[in-house]
C-alpha positions, 0 to 999 in steps of 0.5 A: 861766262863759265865754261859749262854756259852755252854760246849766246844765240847769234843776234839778228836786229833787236829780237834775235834770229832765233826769237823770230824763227820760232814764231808760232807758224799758223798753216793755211792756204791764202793767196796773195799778191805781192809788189816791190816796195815801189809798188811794181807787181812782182806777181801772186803767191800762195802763202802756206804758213803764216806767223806774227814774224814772216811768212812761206810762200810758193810764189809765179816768180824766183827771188833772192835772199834779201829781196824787198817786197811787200805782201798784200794779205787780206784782212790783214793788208800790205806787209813788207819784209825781206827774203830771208830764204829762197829754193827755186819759187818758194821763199821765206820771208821775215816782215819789218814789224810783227802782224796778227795773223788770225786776221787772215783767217777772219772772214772779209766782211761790209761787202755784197759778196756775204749777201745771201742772193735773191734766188735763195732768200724764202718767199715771203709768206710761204713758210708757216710755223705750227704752235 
């Protein structure tokens, strides 16, 4: 090492603290509940932005640094990870492995809430098309 070269970055497991940090964050507003790796309801959170590597979060409970969870986010599924962060019932918290997390944005589709409702489909026969 040359005098001049900067520090290497510190290592934190196979991809370096720093390589995570600076996934791309995608901000958005999506609710989700979150348990202890034993399935134990740990209470709802609002996710406000979201990466391949981890989360933040406003969450109904305190947590603490390195506290194991796992995520429920929909269309994407349960997500586990640790806190890496906390302040007051906001955290931080970096996943086991990396997600894609523009499907937590794509509608949840197969169910009947996408069905358009009786009282709002056209009577039949009741539009005629000129030509």
């Amino acid at each position: 090492m040359v005098a001049s070269d900067p520090p290497e970055p510190p290592q934190d497991g196979p991809e370096g603290g720093d390589a995570r940090r600076a996934a791309k964050r995608d901000s958005l507003f999506l609710l989700a509940v979150l348990t202890d790796e034993a399935g134990t309801s740990r209470g709802q959170a609002r996710v406000r932005n979201l990466s391949e590597t981890g989360l933040m979060a406003d969450c109904e409970l305190n947590f603490h640094a390195g506290e194991r969870l796992v995520v429920h986010l929909r269309g994407i599924g349960e997500v586990a990870g640790a806190v890496a962060w906390a302040n007051g019932s906001r955290i931080g918290m970096m996943f086991d492995h990396r997600i894609n997390p523009q499907a937590a944005r794509k509608p949840v589709t197969g169910s009947a809430t996408h069905q358009v409702p009786d009282h709002l489909r056209p009577v039949p026969g009741a539009f005629r098309f000129r030509r």
